[in-house]
N, C-alpha and C positions, 0 to 999 in steps of 0.2 A: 222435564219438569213433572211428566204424569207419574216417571218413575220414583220420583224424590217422593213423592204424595202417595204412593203404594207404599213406599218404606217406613214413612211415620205412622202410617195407620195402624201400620204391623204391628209394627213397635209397642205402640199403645194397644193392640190386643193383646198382647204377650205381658206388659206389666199390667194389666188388668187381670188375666188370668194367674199371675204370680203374687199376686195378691187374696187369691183363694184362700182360705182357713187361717189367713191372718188377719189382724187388728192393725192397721195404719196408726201411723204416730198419732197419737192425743193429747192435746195436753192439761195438764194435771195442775190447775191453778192451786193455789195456798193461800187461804182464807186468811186476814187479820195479817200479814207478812208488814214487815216494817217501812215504813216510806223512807226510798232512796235520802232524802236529804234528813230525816232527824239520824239514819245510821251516821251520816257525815259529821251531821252535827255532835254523836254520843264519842266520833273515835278517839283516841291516844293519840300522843307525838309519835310512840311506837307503830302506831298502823302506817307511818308516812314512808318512804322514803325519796330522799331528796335527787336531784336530777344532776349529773354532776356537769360544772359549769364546762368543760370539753365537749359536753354534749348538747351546750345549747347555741343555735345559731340565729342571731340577730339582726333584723333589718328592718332600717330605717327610710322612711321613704320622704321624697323632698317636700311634702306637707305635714310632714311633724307625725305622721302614723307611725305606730312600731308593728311590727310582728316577730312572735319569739317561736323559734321551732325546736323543739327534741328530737336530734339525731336519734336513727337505731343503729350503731354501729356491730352489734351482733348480728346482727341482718344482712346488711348490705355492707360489711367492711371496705372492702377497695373504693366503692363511690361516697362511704362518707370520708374515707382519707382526702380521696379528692377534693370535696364539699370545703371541708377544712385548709388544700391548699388555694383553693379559689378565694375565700376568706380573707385568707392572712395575706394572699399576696394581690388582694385589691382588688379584684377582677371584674367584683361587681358593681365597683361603685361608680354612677354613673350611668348602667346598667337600664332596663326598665320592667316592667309588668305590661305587657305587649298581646295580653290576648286574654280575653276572660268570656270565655263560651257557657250561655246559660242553662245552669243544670246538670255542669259539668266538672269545669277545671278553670282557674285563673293560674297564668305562666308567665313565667319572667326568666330574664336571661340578657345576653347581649345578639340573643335572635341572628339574623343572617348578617351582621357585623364579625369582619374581619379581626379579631381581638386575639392575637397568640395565645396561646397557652401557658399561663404560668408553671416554673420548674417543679416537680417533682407529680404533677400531675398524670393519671395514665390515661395513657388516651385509647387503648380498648381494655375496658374492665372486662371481670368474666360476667354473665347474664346470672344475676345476683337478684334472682326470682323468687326462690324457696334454698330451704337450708336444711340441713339435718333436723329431723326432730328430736332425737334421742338428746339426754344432756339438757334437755330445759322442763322445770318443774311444773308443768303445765294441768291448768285447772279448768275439768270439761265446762262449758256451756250446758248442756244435756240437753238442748234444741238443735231442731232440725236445719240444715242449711242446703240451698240449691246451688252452692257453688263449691261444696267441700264434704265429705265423709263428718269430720268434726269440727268443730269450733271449742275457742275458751280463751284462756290468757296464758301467759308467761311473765315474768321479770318488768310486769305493767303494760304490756302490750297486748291488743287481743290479736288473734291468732286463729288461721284456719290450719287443718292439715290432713293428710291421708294417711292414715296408720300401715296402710300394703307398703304404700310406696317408702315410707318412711322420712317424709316432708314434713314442712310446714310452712307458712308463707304470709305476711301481713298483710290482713284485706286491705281492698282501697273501699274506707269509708269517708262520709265527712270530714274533714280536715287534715286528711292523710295526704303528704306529701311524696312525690315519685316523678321520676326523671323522666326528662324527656327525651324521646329519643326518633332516631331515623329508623326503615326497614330492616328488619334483620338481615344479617347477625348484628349489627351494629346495637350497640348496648346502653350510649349515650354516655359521658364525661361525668356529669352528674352540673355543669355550666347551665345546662337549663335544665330547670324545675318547675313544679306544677303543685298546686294545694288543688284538691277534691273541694268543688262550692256547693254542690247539690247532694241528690240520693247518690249513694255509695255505686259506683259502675264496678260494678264486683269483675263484672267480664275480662275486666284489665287484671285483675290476678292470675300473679306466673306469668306476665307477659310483658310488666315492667320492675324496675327495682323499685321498690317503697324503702324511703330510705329516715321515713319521722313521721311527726303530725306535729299541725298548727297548736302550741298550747296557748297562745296569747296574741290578739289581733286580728283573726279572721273576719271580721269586721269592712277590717281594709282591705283583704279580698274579696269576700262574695259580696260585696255591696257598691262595688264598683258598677260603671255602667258600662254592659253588653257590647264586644265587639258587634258590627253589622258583617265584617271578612267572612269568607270559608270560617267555619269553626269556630268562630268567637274573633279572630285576628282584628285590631284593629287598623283601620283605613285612615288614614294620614291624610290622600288627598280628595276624603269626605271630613276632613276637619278632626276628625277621631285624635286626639292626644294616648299615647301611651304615659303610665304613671311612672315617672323616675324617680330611680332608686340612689336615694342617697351613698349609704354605705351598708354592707352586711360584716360583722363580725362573728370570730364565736367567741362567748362569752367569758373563757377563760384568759382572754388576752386587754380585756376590760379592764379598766381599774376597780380594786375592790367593793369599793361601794356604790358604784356605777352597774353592776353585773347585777342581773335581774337572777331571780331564785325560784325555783317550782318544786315541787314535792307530790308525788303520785301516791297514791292509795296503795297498797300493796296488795298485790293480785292473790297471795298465798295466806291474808290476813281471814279470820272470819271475821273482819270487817268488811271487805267485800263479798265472803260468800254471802251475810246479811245485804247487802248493797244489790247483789246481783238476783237475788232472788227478790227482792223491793220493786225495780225494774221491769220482773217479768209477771210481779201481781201486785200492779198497784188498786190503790185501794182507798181510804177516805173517803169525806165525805160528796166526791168527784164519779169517781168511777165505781160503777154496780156490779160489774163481773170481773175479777181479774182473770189478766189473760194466758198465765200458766206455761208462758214462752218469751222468749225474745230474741230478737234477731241481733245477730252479735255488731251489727254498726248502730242499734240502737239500745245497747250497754255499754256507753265509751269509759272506758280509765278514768274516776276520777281524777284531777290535777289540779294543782290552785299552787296562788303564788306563796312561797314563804318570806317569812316574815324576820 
């Protein structure tokens, strides 16, 4: 232990000393910058683009809540193929929301129930963490991050990655959904899932697959009430109910005017570059100094439903 405690100290005199004759990040607020909601308010049809309904997965739970999620299947390809045959071939329904740990994660699945695996299902995907970065049009944040070289967006997603390595990888922020899994190598089916309820545990980045986010309903996750279990689990024979789940669809198997609609801001619009800089200097008659930064779980994707 004494040894561990000589190595950090080092550490930290060596990037203190590495720090000589330079200027540490600062950040650089922008006076008078537009507030986040009148840019929403000023943009186009053409800033939107809509979500396509193969990409959105549906779940109903037996109190009449909905939650709608936006797969990323550029991401995570083999566990959202899965996602989708879990879907169609019913897997969930019936299912429950079985663990909601506070400040963490609310999880649902068919838990330590024996439930086969429906056909065409894989049952070890590859660990589907990060992804090439090259090939995505990606638009810096120009803020600092403690869990990645860079941040910014792609294709409506925000995005961390490392330019050496040539990665990239979807944070786990607020509303972000990622599979649950056993010790590695095991990678998890994509059969249990998890929504992010609290501050974004960025430490799970590169460690599981993020394979969406919550665009509608998280409500009915993080307002749920706190397993007492290990880790949020709830306890049965302390009275604890797990929430059950009606049925999950994706949306594309819906009938037409039943299928819910969502439309994202487009990350490459200067609609969002106005949006994203509104964010990291707001301003009105609220706030006295803008802050000239933002942390990229606290710039999320615009998305609203269409109409």
């Amino acid at each position: 232990m004494r040894l561990g405690i000589g190595v950090v100290v080092a550490g930290l005199l060596l990037a203190s000393c590495s720090y000589q004759g330079q200027r540490p990040w600062r950040p650089m607020p922008v006076q008078g910058a537009t507030e986040p909601s009148e840019v929403i308010a000023a943009t186009t049809p053409a800033d939107w683009q809509e979500v396509p309904a193969e990409d959105l997965l549906v779940m109903d739970l037996a109190d009449n809540s909905r939650i709608v999620i936006q797969l990323a299947p550029e991401f995570a390809p083999v566990h959202v193929a899965n996602i989708r045959a879990f879907a169609r071939a019913g897997w969930w329904n019936d299912a429950t929301i079985y663990r909601v740990q506070d400040n963490y994660v609310a999880q649902w699945g068919n838990g330590d129930a024996e439930v086969p695996l429906p056909q065409g299902v894989e049952r070890t995907p590859p660990a589907e963490y990060e992804r090439p970065l090259s090939g995505l049009p990606s638009v810096p944040s120009r803020a600092p991050d403690s869990y990645a070289a860079e941040t910014g967006y792609a294709n409506g997603w925000p995005l961390a990655w490392d330019d050496l390595e040539g990665t990239t990888w979807l944070p786990h922020c607020y509303a972000t959904v990622g599979v649950g899994r056993d010790l590695a190598p095991d990678t998890g089916t994509g059969g249990e899932l998890y929504a992010v309820i609290g501050h974004g545990p960025r430490h799970l980045d590169r460690n599981i697959a993020n394979v969406g986010r919550v665009v509608e309903g998280m409500s009915a996750l993080s307002a749920r009430p706190r397993g007492t279990g290990n880790l949020g689990f709830y306890q049965t024979d302390r009275g604890e109910r797990p929430i059950p789940i009606r049925a999950i669809r994706i949306a594309a198997d819906m009938p037409a005017a039943q299928r819910p609609r969502f439309e994202y801001l487009k990350t490459d619009s200067a609609a969002f570059g106005l949006y994203l800089t509104g964010r990291a200097n707001r301003g009105g008659t609220f706030f006295n100094r803008p802050a000239g930064g933002v942390d990229i779980c606290n710039a999320p994707v615009p998305v609203r439903r269409k109409s």
